[in-house]
C-alpha positions as CSV (number, residue, x, y, z in Angstrom):
1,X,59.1,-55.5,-93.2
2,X,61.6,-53.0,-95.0
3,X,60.6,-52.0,-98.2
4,X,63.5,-50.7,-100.2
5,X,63.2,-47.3,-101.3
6,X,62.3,-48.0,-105.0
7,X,59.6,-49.6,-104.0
8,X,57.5,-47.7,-101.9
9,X,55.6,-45.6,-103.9
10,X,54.3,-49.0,-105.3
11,X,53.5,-50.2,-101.6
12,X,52.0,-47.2,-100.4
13,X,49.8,-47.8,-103.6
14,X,48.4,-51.5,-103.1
15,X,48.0,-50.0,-99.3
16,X,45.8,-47.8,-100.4
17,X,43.4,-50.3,-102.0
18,X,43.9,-53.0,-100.0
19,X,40.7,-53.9,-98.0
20,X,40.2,-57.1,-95.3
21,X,40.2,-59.7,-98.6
22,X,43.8,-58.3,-99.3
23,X,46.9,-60.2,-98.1
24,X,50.7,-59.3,-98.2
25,X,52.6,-61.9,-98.9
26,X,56.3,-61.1,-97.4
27,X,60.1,-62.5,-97.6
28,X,59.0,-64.8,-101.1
29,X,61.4,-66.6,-102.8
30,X,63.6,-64.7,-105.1
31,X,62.5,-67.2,-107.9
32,X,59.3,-65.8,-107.8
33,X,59.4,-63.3,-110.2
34,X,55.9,-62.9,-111.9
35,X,52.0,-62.3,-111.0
36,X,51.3,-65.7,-112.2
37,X,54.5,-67.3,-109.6
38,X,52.6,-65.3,-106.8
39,X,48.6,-66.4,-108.0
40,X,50.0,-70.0,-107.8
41,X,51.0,-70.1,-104.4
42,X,47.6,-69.1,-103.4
43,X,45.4,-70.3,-105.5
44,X,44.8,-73.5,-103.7
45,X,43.9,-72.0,-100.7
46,X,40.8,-69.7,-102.2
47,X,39.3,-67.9,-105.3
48,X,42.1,-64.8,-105.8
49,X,41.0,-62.2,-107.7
50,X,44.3,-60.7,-108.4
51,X,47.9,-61.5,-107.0
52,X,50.4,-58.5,-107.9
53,X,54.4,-58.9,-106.9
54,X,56.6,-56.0,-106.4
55,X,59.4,-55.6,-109.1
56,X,62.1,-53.5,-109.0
57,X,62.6,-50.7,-111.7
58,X,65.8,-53.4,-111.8
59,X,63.3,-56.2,-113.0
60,X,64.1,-58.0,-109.9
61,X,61.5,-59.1,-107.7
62,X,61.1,-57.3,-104.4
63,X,60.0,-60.2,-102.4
64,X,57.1,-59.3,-101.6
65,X,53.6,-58.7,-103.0
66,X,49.9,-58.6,-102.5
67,X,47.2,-61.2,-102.9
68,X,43.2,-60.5,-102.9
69,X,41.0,-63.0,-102.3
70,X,37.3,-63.1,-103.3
71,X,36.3,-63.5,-100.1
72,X,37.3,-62.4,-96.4
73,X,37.2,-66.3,-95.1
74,X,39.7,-67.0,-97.8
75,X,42.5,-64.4,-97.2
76,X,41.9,-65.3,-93.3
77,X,42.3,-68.9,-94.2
78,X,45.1,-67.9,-96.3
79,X,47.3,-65.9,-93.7
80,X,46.3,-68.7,-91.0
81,X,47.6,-71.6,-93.4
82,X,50.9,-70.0,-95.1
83,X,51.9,-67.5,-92.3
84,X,55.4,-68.0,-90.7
85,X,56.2,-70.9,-93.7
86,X,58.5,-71.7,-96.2
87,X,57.5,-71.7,-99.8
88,X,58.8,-71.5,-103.2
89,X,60.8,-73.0,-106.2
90,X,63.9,-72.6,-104.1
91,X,62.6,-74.3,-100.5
């Protein structure tokens, strides 16, 4: 994944606290563009405790962002269900 250079202080951040219940969540529609946009894709899969997108100092979202789950089995369940597919308002 490339991470554009406005954003990496901001990835080298959620690194930093993710643990084994946090997911990234990579090349996301464009039309996702808030917190809530990223909770909802996931939220059927597992309790998330928090979903945080990356925004541009633009206001544009980076396409990318982190999810937590409450539990390990979920964010495993979670990468094993979405990884490699196609989601979002735009297909």
């Amino acid at each position: 994944m490339v991470v554009p250079p406005c954003l990496l202080d901001f990835t080298k951040d959620m690194i930093a606290k993710s643990d084994d219940k946090t997911v990234l969540a990579s090349f996301l529609s464009r039309e996702i563009k808030e917190d809530s946009h990223l909770l909802e894709l996931f939220m059927p899969i597992g309790d998330v405790s928090r979903a945080k997108l990356a925004i541009a100092p633009t206001g544009t979202s980076g396409g990318y962002g982190f999810v937590t789950f409450v539990t390990k089995e979920d964010a495993q369940k979670a990468i094993g269900e979405l990884n490699g597919r196609v989601y979002g308002w735009d297909k």
